[in-house]
N, CA, C and O of each residue as an XYZ file, in Angstrom:
844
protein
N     -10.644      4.366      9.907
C      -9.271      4.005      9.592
C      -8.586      3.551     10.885
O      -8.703      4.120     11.970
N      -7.856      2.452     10.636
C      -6.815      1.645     11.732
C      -5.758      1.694     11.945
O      -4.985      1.364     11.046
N      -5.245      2.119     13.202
C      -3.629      2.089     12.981
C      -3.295      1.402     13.783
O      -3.555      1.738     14.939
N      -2.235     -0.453     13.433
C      -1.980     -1.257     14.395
C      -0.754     -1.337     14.729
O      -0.126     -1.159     13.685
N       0.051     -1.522     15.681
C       0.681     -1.625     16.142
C       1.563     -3.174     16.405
O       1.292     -3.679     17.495
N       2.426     -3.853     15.664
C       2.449     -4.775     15.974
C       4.298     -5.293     16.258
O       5.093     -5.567     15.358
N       4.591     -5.300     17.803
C       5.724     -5.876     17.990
C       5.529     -7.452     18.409
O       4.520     -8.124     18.195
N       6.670     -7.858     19.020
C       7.040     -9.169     18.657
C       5.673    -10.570     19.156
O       5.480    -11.685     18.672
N       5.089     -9.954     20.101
C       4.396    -10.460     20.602
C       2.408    -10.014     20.908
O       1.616    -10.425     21.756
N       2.306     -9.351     20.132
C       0.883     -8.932     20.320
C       0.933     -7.957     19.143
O       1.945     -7.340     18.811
N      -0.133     -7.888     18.610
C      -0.755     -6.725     18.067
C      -1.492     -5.903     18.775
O      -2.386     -6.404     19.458
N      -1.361     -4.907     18.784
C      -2.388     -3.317     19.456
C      -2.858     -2.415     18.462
O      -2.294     -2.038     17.435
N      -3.943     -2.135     18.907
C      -4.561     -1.302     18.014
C      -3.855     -0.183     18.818
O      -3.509     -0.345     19.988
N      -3.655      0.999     18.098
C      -2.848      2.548     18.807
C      -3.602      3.862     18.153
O      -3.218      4.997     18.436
N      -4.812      3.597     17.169
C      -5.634      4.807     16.800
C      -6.333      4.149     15.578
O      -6.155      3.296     14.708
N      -7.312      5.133     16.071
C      -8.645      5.158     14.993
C      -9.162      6.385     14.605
O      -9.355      7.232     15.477
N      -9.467      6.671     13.230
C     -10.159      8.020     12.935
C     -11.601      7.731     12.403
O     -11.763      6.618     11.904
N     -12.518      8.459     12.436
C     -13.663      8.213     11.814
C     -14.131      9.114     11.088
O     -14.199     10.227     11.608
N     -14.709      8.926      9.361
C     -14.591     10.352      9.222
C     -16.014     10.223      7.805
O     -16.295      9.081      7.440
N     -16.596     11.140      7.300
C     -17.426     10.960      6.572
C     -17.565     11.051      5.265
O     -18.473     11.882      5.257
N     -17.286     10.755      3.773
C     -17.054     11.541      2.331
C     -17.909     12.757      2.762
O     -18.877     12.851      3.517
N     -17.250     13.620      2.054
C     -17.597     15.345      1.569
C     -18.725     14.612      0.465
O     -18.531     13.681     -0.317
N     -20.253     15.596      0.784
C     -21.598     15.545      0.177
C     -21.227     15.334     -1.126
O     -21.433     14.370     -1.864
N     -20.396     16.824     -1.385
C     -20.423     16.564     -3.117
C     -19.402     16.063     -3.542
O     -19.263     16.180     -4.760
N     -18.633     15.552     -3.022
C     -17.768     14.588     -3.566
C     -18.371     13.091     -4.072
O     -18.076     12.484     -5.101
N     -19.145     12.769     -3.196
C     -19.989     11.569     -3.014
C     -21.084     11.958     -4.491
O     -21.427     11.105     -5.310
N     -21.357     12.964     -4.525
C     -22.546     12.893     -5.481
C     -21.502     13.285     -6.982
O     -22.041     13.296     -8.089
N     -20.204     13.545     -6.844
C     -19.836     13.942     -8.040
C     -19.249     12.624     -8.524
O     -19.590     12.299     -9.661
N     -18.692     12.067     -8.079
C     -18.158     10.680     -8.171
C     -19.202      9.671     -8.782
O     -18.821      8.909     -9.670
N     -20.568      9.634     -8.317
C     -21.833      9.062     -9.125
C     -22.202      9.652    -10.252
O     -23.037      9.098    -10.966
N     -21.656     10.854    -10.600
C     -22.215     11.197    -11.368
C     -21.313     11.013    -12.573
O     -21.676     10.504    -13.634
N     -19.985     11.521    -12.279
C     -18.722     10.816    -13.597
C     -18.885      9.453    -13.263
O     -17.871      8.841    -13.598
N     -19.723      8.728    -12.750
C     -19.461      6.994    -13.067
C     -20.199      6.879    -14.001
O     -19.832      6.341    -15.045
N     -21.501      7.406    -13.805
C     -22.866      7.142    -14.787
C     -21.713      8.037    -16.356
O     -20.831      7.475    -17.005
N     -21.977      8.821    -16.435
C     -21.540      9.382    -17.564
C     -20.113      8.588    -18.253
O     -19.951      8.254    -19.427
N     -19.314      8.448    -17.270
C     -18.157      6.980    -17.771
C     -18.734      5.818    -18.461
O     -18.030      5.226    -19.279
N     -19.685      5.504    -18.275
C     -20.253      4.516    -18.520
C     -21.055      4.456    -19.538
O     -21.191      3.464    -20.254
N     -22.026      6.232    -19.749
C     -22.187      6.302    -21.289
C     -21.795      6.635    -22.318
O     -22.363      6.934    -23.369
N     -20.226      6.559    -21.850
C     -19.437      6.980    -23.085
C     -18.738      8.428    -22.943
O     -17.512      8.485    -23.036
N     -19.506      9.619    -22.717
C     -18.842     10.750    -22.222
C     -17.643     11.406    -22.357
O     -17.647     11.604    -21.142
N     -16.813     11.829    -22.643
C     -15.708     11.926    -22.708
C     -15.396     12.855    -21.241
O     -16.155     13.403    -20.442
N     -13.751     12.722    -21.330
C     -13.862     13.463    -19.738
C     -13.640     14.815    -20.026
O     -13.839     15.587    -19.088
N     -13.336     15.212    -20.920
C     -13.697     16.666    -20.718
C     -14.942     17.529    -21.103
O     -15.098     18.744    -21.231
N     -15.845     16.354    -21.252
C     -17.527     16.766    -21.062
C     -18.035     16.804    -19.767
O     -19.013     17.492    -19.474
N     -17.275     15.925    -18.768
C     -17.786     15.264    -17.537
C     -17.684     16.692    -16.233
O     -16.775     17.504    -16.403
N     -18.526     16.867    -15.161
C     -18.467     17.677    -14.381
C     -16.792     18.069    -13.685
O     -16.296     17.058    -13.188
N     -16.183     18.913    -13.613
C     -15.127     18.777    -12.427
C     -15.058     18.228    -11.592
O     -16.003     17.594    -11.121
N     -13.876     18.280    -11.096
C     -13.696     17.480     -9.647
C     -13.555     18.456     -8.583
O     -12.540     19.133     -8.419
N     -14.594     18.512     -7.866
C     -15.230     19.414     -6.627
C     -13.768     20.092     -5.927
O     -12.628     19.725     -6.211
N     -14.047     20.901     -5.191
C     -12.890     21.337     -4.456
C     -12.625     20.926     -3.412
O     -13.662     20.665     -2.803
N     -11.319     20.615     -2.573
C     -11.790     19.833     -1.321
C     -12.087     20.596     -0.470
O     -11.834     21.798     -0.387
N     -13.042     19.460      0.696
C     -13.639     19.696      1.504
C     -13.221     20.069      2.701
O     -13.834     19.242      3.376
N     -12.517     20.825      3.602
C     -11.733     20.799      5.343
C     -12.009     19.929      5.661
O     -11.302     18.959      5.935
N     -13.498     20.084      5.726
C     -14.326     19.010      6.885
C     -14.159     17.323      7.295
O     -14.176     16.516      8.224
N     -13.912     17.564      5.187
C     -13.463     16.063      4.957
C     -12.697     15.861      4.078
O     -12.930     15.801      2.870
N     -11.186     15.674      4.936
C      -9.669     15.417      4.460
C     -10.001     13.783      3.459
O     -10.791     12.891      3.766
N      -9.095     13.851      2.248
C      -8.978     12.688      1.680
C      -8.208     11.533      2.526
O      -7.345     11.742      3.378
N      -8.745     10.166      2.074
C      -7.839      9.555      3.252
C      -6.585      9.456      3.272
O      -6.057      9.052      4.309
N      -5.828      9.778      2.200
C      -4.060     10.028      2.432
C      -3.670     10.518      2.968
O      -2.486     10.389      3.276
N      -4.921     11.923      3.677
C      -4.291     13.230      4.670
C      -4.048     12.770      5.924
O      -3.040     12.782      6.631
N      -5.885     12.093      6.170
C      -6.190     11.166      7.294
C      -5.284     10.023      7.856
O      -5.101      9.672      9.022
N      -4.708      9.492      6.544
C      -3.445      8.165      7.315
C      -2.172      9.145      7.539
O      -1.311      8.423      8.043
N      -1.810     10.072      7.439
C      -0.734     10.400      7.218
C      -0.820     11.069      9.106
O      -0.125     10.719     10.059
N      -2.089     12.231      9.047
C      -2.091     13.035     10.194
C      -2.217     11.870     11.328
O      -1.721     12.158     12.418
N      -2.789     10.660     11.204
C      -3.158      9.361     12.375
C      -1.815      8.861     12.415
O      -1.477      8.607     13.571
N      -0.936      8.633     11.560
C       0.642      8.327     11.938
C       1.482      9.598     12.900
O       2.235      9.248     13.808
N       1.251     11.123     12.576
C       1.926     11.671     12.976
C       1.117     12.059     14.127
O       1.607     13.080     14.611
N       0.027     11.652     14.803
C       0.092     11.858     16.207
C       0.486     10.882     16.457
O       1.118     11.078     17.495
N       0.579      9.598     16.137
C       0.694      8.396     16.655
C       2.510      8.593     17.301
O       2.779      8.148     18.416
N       3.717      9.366     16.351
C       4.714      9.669     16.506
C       4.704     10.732     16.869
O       5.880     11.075     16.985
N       4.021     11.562     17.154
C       4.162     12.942     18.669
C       4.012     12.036     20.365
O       4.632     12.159     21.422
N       2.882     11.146     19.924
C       2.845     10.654     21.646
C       4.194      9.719     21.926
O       4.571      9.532     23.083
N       4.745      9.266     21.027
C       5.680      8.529     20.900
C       7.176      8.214     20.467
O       7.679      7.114     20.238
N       7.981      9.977     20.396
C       8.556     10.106     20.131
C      10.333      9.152     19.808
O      11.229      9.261     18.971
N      10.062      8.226     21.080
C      11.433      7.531     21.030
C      11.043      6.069     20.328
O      11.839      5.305     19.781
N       9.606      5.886     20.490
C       9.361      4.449     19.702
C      10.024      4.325     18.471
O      10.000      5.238     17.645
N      10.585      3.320     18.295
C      11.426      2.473     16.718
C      10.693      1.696     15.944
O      10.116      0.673     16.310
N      10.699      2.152     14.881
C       9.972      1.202     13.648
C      11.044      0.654     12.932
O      12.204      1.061     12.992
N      10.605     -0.342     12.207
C      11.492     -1.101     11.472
C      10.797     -0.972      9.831
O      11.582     -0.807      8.897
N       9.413     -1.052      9.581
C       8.823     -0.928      8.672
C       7.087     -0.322      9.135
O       6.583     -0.284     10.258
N       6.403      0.156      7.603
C       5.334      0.772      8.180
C       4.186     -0.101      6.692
O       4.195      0.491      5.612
N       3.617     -0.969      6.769
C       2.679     -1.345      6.017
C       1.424     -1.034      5.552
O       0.519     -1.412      6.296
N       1.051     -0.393      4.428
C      -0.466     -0.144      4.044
C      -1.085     -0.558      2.990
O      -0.637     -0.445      1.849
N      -2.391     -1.179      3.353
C      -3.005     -1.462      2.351
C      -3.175     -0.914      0.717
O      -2.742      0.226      0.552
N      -3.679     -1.501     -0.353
C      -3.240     -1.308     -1.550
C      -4.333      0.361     -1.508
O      -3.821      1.292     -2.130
N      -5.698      0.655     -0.826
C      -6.070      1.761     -0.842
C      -5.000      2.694     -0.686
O      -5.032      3.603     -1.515
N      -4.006      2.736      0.184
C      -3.192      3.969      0.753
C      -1.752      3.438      0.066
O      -0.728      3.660      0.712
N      -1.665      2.878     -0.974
C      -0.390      2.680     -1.641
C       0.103      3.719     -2.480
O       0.772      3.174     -3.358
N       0.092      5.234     -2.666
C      -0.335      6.381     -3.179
C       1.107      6.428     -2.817
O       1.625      5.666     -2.002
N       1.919      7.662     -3.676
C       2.998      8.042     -3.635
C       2.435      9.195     -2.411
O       3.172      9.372     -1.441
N       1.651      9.650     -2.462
C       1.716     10.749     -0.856
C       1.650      9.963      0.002
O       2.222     10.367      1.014
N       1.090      8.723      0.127
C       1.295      8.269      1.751
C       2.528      7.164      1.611
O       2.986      6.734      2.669
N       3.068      6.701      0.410
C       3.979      6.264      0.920
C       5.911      7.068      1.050
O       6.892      6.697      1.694
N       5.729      8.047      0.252
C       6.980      9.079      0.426
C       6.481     10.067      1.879
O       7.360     10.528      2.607
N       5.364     10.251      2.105
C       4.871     11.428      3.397
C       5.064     10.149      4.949
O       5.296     10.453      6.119
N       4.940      9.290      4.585
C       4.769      7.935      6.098
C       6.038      7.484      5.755
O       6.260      6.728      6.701
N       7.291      7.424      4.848
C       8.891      7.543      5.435
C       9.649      8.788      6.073
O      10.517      8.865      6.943
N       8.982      9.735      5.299
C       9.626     11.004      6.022
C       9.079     11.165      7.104
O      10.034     11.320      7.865
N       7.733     11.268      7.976
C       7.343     11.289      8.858
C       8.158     10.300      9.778
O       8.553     10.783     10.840
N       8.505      8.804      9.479
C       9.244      8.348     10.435
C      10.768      8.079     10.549
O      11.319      7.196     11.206
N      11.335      9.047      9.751
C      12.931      9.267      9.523
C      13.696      7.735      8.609
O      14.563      6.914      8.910
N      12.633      8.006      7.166
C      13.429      7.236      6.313
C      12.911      5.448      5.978
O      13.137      4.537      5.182
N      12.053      5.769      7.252
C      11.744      4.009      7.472
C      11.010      3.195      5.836
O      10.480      3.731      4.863
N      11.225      2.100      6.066
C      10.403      1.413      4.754
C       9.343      1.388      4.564
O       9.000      0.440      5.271
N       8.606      1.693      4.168
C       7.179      1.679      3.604
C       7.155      0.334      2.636
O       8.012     -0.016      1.824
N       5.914     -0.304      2.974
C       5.715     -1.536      2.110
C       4.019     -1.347      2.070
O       3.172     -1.546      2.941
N       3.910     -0.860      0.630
C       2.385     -0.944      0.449
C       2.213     -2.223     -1.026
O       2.910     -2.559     -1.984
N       0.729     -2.633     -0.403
C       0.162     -4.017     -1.631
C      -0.019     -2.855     -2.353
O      -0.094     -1.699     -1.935
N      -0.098     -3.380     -3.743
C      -0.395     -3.159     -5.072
C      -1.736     -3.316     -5.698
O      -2.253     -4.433     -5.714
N      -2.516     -1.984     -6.366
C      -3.693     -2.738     -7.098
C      -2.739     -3.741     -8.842
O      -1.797     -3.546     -9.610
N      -3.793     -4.725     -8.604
C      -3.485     -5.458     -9.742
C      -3.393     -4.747    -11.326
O      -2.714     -5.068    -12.301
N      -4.170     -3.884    -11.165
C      -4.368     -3.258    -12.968
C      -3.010     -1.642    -12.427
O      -3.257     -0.524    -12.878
N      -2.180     -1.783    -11.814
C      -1.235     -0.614    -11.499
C      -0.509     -0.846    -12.643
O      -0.422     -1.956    -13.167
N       0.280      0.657    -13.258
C       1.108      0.216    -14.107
C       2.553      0.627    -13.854
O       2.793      1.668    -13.242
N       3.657     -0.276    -14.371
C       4.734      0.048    -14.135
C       5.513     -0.290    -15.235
O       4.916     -0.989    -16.055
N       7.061      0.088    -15.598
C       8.085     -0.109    -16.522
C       8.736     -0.429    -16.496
O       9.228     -0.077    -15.425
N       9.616     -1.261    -17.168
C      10.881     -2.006    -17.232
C      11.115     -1.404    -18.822
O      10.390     -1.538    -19.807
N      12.472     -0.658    -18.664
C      12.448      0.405    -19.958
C      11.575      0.918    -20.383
O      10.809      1.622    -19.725
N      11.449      0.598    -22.040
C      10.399      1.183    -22.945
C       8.629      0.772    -22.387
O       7.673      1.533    -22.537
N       8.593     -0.135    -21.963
C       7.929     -1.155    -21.724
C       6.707     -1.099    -20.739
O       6.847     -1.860    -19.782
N       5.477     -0.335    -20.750
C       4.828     -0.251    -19.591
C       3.561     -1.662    -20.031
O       3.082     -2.149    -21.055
N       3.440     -1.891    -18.308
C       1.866     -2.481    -18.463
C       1.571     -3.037    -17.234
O       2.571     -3.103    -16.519
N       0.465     -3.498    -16.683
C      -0.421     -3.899    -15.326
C       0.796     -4.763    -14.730
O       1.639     -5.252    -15.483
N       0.839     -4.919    -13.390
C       1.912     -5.392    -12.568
C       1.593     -6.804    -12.264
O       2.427     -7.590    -11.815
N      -0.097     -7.216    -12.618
C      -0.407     -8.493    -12.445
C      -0.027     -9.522    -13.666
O       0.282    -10.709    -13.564
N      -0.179     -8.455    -15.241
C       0.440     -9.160    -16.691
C       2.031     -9.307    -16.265
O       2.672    -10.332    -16.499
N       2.493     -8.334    -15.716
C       4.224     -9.074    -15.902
C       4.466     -9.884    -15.355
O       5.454    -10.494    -15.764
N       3.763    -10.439    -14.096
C       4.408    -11.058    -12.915
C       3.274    -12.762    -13.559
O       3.383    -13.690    -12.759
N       2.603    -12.993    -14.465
C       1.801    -13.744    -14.780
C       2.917    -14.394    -15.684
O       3.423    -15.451    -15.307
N       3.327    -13.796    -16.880
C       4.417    -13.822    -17.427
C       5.723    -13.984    -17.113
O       6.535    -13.890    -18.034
N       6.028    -14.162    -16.234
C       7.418    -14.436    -15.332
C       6.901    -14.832    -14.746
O       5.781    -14.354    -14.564
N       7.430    -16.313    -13.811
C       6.920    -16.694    -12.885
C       8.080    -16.740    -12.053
O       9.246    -16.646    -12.436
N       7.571    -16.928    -10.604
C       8.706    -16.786     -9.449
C       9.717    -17.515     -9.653
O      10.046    -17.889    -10.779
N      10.588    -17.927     -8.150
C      11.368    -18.573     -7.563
C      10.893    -19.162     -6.363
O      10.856    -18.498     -5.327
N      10.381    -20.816     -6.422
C      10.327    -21.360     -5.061
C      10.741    -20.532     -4.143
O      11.537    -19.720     -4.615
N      10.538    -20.397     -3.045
C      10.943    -19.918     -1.573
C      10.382    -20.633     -0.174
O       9.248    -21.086     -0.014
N      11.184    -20.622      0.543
C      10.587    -21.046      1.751
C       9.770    -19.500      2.520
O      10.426    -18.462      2.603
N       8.687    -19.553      2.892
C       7.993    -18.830      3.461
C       7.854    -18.944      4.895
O       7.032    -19.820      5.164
N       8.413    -18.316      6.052
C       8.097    -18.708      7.703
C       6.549    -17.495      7.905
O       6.797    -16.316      7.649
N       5.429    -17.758      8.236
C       4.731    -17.014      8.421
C       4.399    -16.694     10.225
O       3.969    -17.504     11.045
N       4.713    -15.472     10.409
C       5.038    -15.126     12.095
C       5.812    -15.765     12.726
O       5.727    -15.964     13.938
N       6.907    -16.287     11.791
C       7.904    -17.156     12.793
C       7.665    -18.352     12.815
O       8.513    -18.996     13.432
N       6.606    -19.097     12.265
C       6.143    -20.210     12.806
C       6.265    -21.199     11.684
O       7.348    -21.386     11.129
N       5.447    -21.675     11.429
C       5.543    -22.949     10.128
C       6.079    -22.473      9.020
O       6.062    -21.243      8.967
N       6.741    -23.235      7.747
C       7.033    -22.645      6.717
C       6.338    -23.055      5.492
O       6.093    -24.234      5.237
N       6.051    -22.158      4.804
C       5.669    -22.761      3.649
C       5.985    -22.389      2.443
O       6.269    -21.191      2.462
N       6.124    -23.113      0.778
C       6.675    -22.577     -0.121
C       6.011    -21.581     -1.177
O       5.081    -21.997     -1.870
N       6.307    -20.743     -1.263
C       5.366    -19.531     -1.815
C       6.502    -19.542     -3.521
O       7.658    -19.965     -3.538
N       5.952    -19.121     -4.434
C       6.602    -18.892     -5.405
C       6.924    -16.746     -5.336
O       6.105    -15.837     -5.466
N       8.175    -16.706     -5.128
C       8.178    -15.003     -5.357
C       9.142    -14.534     -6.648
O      10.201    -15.071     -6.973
N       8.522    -13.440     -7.268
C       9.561    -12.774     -8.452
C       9.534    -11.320     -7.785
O       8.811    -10.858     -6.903
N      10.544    -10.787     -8.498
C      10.729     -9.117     -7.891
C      11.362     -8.304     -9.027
O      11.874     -8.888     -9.983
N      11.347     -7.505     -8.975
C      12.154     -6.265    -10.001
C      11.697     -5.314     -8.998
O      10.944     -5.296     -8.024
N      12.990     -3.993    -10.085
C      12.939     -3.144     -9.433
C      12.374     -2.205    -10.555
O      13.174     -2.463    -11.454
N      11.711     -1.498    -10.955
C      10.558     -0.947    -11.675
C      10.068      0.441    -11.456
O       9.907      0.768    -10.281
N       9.782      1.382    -12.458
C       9.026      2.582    -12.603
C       7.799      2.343    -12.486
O       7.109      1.750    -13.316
N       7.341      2.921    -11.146
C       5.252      2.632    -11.092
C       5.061      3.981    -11.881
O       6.024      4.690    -11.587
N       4.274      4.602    -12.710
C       3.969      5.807    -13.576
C       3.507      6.438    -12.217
O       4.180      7.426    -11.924
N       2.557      6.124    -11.340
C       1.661      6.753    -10.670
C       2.545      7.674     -9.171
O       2.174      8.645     -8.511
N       3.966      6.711     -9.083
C       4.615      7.548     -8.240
C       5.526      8.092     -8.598
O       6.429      8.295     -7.786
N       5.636      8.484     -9.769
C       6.602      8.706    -10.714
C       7.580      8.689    -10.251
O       8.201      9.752    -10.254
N       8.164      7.567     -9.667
C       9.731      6.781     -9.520
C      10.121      5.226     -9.484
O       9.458      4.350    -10.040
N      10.989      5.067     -8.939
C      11.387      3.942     -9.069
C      11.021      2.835     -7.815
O      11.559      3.083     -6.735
N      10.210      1.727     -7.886
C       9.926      0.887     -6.591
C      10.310     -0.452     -6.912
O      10.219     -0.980     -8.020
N      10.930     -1.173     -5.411
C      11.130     -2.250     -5.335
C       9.465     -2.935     -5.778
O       8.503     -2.207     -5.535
N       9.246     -4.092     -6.311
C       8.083     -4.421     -6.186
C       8.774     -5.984     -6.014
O       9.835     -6.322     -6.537
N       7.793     -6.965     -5.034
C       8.044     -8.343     -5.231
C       6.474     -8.870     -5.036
O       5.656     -8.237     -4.369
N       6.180    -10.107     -5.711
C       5.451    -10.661     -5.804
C       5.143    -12.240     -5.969
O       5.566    -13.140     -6.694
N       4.161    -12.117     -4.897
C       4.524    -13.959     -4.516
C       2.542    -14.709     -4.211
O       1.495    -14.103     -3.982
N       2.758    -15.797     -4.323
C       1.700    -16.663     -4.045
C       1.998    -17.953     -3.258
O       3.145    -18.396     -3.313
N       1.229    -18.481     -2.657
C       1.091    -20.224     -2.266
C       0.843    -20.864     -3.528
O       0.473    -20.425     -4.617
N       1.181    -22.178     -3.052
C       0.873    -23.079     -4.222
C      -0.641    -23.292     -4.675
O      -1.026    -23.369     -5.841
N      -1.397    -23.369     -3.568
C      -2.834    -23.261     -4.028
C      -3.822    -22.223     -4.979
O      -4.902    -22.324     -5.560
N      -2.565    -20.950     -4.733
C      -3.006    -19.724     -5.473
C      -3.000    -19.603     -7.093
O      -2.225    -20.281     -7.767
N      -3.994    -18.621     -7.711
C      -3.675    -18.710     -8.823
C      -3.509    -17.350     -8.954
O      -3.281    -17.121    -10.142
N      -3.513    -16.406     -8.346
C      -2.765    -15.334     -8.752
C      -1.478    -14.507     -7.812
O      -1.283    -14.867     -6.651
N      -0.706    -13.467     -8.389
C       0.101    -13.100     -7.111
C      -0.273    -12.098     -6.676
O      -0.996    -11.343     -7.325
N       0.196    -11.810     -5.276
C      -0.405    -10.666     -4.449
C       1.126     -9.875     -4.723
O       2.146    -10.561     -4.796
N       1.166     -8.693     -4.836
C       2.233     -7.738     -5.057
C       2.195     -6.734     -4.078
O       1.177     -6.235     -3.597
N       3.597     -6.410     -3.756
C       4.048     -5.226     -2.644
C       4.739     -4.201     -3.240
O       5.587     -4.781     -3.918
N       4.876     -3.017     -3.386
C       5.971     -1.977     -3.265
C       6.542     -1.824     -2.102
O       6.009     -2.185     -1.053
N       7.995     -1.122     -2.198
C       8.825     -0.855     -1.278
C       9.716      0.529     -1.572
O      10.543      0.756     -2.454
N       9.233      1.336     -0.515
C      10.336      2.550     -0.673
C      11.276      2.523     -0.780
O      11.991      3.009     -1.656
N      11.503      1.950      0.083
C      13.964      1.644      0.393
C      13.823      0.389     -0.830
O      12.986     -0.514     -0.829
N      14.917      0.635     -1.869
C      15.176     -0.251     -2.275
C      16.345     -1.452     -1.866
O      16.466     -2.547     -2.416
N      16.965     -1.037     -1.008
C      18.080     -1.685     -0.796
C      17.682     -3.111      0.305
O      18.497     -3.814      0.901
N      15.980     -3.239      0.316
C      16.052     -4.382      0.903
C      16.059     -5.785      0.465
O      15.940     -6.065     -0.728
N      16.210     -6.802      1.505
C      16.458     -8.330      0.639
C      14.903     -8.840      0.030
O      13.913     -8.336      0.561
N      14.754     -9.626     -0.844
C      13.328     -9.566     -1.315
C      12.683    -10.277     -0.170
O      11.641     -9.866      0.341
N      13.450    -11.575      0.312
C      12.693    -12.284      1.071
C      12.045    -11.385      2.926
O      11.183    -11.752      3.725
N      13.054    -10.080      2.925
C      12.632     -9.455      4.069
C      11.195     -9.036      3.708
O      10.189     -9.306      4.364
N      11.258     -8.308      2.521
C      10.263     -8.044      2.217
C       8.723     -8.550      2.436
O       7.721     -8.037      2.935
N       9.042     -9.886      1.780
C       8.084    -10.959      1.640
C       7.535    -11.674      3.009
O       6.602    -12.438      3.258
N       8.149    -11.306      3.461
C       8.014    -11.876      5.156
C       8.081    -11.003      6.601
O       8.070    -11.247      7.808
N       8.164     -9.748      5.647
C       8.365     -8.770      6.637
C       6.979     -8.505      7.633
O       6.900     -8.165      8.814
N       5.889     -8.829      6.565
C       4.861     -8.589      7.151
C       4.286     -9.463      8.544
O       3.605     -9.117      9.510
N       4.848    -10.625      8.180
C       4.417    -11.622      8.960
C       5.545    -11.643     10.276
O       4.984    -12.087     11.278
N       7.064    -11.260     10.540
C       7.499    -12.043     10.928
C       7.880    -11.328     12.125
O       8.350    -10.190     12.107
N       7.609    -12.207     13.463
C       7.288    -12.209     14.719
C       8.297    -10.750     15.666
O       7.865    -10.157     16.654
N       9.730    -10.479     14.951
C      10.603     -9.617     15.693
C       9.423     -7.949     14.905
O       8.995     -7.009     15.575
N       9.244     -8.158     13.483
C       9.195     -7.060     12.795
C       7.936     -5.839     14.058
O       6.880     -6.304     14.487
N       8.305     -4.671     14.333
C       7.587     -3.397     14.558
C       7.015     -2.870     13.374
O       7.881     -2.284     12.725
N       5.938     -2.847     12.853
C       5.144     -2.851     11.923
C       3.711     -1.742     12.318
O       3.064     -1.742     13.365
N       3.513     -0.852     11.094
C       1.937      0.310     11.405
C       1.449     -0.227     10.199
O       1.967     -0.209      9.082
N       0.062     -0.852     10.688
C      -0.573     -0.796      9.039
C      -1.835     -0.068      9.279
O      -2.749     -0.104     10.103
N      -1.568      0.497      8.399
C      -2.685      1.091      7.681
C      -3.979      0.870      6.644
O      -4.022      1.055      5.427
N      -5.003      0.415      7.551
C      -6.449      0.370      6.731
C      -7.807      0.707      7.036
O      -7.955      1.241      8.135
N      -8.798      0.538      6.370
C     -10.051      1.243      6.555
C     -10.405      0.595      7.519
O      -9.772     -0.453      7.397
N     -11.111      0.512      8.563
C     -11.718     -0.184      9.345
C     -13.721     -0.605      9.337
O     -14.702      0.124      9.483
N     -13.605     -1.751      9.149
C     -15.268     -1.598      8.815
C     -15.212     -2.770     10.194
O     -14.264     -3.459     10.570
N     -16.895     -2.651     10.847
C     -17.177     -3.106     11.431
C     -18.146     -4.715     10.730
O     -18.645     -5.524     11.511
């Protein structure tokens, strides 16, 4: 796992953890796949193992790699903290604002996630397929612009059981949209949308690191 660091002018890497799946986690997980697969029902299927010390889930792992990252660094300022759609989990994204006093969390979205608009639930990739954006100008790191189509609501994800900004946008070449959540709702969509990219933003993202 990676934790980067990125102000106005460079990216830094600022920590890495390395860590291994728990044995039987690894073998229990193969084993409710196979049985998922023949039908099984889940309350035929083995339990789900107890956890391991040895080996923290990675929500523990991004969470504890942010909070040394903010012990060595106590006066450093964030503006936002970004993680991949793996660590888009209501524990790492409510545990990585409180850890940095409130800050925004902006995690991608898996496509089959579900969320609500009233009565109304279903996958975040069917609504946003179904609505289509608003032209936008896109500056990516400050630099060239280009026009991305973005839509947004503000929406019940079931899985964090509350309420998230979500916006979602593509290039013109694209045929599907890539989607973000956002803790703070009170931001502008287009910060959002560009937050990631854009050259002033202090930014931690969070992802697996493979060689």
């Amino acid at each position: 796992m990676l934790l980067v660091l990125v102000p106005p002018t460079i990216s830094l890497p600022v920590g890495v953890v390395f860590s291994q799946p728990a044995p039987e986690r690894s073998a229990w997980e193969r084993t409710a796949k196979a049985l998922k697969q023949q039908g099984v029902p889940t309350k035929q299927r083995p339990r789900t193992p107890a956890p391991n010390p040895q080996s923290p889930p990675k929500e523990q792992r991004a969470l504890r790699l942010l909070e040394t990252f903010q012990a060595h660094h106590p006066d450093g300022r964030m503006h936002a903290l970004m993680a991949d759609a793996l660590y888009g989990t209501a524990t790492v994204v409510d545990g990585a604002s409180a850890l940095v006093r409130g800050v925004q969390v902006l995690a991608h979205m898996r496509r089959h996630q579900h969320m609500r608009g009233g009565k109304r639930a279903q996958h975040v990739a069917a609504d946003f397929a179904t609505h289509p954006g608003t032209p936008s100008s896109i500056r990516i790191r400050g630099g060239e612009a280009g026009v991305a189509l973005v839509g947004r609501a503000r929406l019940y994800v079931g899985a964090h059981t509350t309420q998230r900004f979500i916006v979602a946008s593509k290039y013109e070449a694209e045929e599907t949209y890539r989607s973000l959540m956002a803790s703070d709702l009170r931001w502008r969509t287009l910060d959002m949308v560009q937050g990631p990219t854009l050259r002033w933003l202090v930014e931690v993202f969070m992802q697996d690191w493979q060689s």
